[in-house]
C-alpha positions as CSV (number, residue, x, y, z in Angstrom):
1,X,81.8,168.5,153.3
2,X,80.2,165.0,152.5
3,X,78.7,164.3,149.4
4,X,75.8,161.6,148.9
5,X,74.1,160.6,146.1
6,X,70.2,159.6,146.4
7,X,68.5,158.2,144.6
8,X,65.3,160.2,143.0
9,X,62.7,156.8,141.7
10,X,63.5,153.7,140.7
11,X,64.1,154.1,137.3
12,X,66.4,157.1,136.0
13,X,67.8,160.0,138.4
14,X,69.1,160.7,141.6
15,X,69.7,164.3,143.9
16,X,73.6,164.4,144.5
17,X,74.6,166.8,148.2
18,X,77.4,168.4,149.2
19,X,79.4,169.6,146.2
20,X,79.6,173.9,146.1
21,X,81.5,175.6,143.3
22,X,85.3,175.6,144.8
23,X,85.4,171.8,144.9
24,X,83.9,171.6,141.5
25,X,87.0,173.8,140.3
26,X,89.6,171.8,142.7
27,X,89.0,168.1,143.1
28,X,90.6,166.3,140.2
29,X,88.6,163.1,141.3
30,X,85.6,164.9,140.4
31,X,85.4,164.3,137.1
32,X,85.2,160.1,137.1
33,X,83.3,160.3,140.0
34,X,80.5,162.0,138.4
35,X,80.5,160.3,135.2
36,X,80.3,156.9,137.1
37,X,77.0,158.0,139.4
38,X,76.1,159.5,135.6
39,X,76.4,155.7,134.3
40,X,74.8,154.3,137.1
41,X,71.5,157.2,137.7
42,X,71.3,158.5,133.9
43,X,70.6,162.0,135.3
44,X,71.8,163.9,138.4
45,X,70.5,166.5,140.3
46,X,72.3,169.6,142.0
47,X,70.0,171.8,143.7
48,X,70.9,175.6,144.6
49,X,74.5,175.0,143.2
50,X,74.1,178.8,141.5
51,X,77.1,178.1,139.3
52,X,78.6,180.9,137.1
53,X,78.8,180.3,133.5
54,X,82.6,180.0,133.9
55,X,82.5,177.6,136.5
56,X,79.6,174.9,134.3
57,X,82.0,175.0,131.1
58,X,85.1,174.5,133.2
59,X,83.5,171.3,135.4
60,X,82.4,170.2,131.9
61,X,85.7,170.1,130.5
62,X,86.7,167.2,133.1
63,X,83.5,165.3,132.1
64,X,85.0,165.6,128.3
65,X,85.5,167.7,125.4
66,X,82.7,170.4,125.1
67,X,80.4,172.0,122.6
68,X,81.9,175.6,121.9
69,X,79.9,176.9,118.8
70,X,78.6,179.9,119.0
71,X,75.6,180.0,121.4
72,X,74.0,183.4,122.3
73,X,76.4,184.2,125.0
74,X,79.8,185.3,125.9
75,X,81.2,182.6,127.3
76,X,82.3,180.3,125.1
77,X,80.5,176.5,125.8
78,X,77.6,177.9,127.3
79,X,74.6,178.1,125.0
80,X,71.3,179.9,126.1
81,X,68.0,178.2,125.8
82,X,65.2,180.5,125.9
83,X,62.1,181.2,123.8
84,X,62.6,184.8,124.0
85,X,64.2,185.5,120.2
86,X,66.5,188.3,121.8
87,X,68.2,185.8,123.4
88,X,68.2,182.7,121.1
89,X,67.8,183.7,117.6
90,X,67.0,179.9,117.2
91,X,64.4,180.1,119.2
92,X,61.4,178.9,116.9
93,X,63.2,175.4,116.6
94,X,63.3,174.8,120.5
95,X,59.4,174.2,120.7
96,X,60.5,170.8,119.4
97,X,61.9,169.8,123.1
98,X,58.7,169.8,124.2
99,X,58.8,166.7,122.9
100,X,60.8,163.3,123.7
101,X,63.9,163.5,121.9
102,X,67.9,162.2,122.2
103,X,70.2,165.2,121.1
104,X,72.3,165.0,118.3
105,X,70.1,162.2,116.2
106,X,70.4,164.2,112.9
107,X,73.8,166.3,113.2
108,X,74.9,168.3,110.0
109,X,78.0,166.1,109.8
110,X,79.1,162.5,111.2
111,X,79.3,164.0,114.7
112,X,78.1,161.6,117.5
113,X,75.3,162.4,119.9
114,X,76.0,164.4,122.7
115,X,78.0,162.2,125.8
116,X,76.2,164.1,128.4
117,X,74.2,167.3,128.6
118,X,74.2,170.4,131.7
119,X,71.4,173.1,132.5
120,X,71.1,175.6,134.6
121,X,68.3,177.6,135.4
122,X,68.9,181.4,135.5
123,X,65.4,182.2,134.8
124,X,62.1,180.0,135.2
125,X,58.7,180.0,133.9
126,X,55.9,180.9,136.1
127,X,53.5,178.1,134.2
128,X,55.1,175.0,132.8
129,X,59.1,174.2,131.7
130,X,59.4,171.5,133.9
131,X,62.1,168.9,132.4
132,X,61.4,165.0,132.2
133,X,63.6,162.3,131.5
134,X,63.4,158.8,130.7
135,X,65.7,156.1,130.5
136,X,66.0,154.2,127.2
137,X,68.4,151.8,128.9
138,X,65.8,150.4,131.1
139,X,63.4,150.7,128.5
140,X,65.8,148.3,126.9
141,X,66.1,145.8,129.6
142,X,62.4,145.4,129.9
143,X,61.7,144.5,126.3
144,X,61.0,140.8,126.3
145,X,63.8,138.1,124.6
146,X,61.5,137.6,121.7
147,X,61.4,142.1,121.3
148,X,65.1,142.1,121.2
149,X,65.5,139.8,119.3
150,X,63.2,141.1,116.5
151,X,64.5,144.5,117.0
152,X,68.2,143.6,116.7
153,X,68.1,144.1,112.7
154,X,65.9,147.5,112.7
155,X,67.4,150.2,111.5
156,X,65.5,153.6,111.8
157,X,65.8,157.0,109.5
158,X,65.8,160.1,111.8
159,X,65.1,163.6,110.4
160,X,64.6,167.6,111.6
161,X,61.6,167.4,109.3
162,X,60.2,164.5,111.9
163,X,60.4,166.3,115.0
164,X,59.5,169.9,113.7
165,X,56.2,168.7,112.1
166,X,55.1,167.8,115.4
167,X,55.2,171.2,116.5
168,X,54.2,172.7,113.0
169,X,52.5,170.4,111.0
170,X,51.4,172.5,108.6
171,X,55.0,174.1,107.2
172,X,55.1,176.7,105.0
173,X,57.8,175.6,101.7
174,X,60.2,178.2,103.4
175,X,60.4,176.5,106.7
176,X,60.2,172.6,104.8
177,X,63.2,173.6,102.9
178,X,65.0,174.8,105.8
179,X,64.5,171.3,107.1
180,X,65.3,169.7,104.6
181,X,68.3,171.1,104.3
182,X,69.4,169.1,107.6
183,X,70.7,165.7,106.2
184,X,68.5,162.9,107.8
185,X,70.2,160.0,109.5
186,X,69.8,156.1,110.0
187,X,70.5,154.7,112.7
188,X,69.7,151.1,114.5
189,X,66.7,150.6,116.8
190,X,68.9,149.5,119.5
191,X,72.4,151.3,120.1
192,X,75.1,148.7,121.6
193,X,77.4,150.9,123.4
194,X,80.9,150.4,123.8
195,X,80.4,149.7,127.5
196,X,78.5,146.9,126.5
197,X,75.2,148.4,127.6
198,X,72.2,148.8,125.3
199,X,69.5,151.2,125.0
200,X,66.3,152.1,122.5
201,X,67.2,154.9,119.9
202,X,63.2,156.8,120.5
203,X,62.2,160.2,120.2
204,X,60.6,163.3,118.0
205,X,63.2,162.6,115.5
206,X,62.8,158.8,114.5
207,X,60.4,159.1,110.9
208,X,60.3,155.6,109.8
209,X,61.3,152.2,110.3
210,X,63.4,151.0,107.0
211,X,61.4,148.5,105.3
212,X,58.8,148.6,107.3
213,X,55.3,149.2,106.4
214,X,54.5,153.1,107.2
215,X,51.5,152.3,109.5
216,X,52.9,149.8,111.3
217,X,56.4,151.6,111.6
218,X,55.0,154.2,113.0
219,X,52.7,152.3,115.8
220,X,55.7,149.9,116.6
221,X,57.8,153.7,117.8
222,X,54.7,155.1,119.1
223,X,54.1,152.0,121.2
224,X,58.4,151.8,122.5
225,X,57.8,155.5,123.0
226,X,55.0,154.9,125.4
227,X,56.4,152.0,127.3
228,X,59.4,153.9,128.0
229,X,57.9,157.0,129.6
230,X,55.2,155.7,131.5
231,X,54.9,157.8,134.3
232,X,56.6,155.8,136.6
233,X,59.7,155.8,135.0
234,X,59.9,159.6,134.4
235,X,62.0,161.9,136.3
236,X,60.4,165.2,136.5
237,X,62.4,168.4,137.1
238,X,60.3,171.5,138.7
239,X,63.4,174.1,138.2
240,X,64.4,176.5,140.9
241,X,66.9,179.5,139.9
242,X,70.2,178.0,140.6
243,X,69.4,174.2,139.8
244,X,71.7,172.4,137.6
245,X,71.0,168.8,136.2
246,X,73.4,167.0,134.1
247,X,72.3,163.6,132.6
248,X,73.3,160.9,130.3
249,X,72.0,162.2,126.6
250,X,73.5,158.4,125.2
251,X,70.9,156.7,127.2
252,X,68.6,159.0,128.6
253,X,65.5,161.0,126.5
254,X,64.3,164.7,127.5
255,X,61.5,166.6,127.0
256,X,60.2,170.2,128.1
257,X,57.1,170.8,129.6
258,X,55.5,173.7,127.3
259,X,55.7,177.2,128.8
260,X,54.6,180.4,127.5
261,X,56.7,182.0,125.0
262,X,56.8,185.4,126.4
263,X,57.9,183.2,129.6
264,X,61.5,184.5,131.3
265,X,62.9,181.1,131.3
266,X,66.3,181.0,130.6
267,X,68.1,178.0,131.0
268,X,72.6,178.0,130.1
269,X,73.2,175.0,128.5
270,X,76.9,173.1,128.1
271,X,76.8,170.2,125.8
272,X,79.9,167.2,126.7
273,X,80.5,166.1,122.9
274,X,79.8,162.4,122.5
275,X,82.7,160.1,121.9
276,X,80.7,157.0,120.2
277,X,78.3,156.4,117.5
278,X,75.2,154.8,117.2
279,X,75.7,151.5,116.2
């Protein structure tokens, strides 16, 4: 069977054809082949690939070592995102990927964001859940000389507390605390990679720009925010049962279109631990 690779828009994405289960299990050239179209298309898109929980954490294993904390299912490496609080006892902290965000900003340790992220949909919402993507690599490359330059220096503090007030703005002590708790991070504007790319560090999580004047901290993200998901460089994922997208979490923002919370959507995540800081 042939596989091709096209592209999905001009910015971030692309539909990759031709790739069913066994070969994901058998071809040991697999692995570098995907993470290269990953460095090249930020996401990637396999439709009606149906894969078993045991086959996504074992492909993931070839793409790097993977997230195995405990995640509301059996099989370890697979972590279940759902609203519904019978399956994800977490579930109240999820409403936060509704909006823009890079995983694994404000870790509990020194861990490094995520290297690359998988879904796939057992379950979707009959309304809404949609997922979008954005490339903060591009939205790099398009800032003007003078806008790197100026950002080159900026060094932004992340924190839980930023990207749950958007959702809940109006905490109750119990649930500030709980936030709170979650060390918050600094981390620079722009994040050189070690392949020499760089990218824009954006999303729910960034709270202020250090020295910055709050006001005009916050308008300066706002504005990089906006730039970098205009609608024409958004990728926009309508989920099918069966779908599985795998993107670049390094360079690449997510969001969640909101669905109801009594929605069946069920998505099995496996999370490719990152292998670089931010720096």
């Amino acid at each position: 069977m042939t596989t091709t690779i096209e592209p999905l828009g001009s910015q971030v994405g692309a539909e990759v054809r031709g790739l069913d289960r066994e070969r994901l299990l058998t071809d040991d050239t697999l692995g570098d082949a995907v993470l290269d179209a990953l460095e090249t298309y930020g996401v990637l898109v396999f439709r009606d690939l149906h894969l078993d929980p045991e086959t996504q954490v074992a492909f993931c294993r070839r793409l790097g070592e993977i997230d195995t904390e405990p995640g509301h299912h059996p099989v370890p490496g697979i972590y279940r995102v759902s609203l519904d609080t019978t399956k994800n006892s977490s579930a109240s902290y999820l409403r936060a990927t509704f909006d823009w965000h890079i995983d694994g900003c404000t870790p509990q340790d020194d861990a490094y964001p995520q290297k690359a992220t998988m879904l796939t949909a057992k379950a979707v919402a009959e309304r809404g859940g949609e997922t979008e993507f954005a490339s903060t690599y591009k939205a790099f490359d398009t800032l003007s000389d003078e806008e790197k330059q100026r950002f080159a220096t900026l060094r932004v503090v992340h924190s839980l507390e930023a990207s749950q007030r958007l959702v809940t703005p109006d905490p109750s002590p119990e649930q500030l605390a709980a936030w709170r708790r979650r060390p918050s991070k600094e981390h620079p504007l722009i994040w050189t990679h070690k392949s020499g790319r760089r990218s824009l560090v954006l999303g729910a999580s960034t709270d202020h720009v250090v020295g910055m004047d709050p006001d005009e901290s916050r308008a300066l993200l706002d504005d990089l925010l906006r730039r970098c998901t205009t609608p024409e460089r958004v990728y926009r994922h309508e989920w099918s049962v069966g779908d599985t997208v795998l993107w670049d979490n390094r360079g690449v923002i997510h969001r969640a279109a909101p669905y109801d919370p009594d929605s069946p959507r069920e998505m099995l995540r496996t999370t490719v631990l990152g292998d670089e800081p931010i720096r």
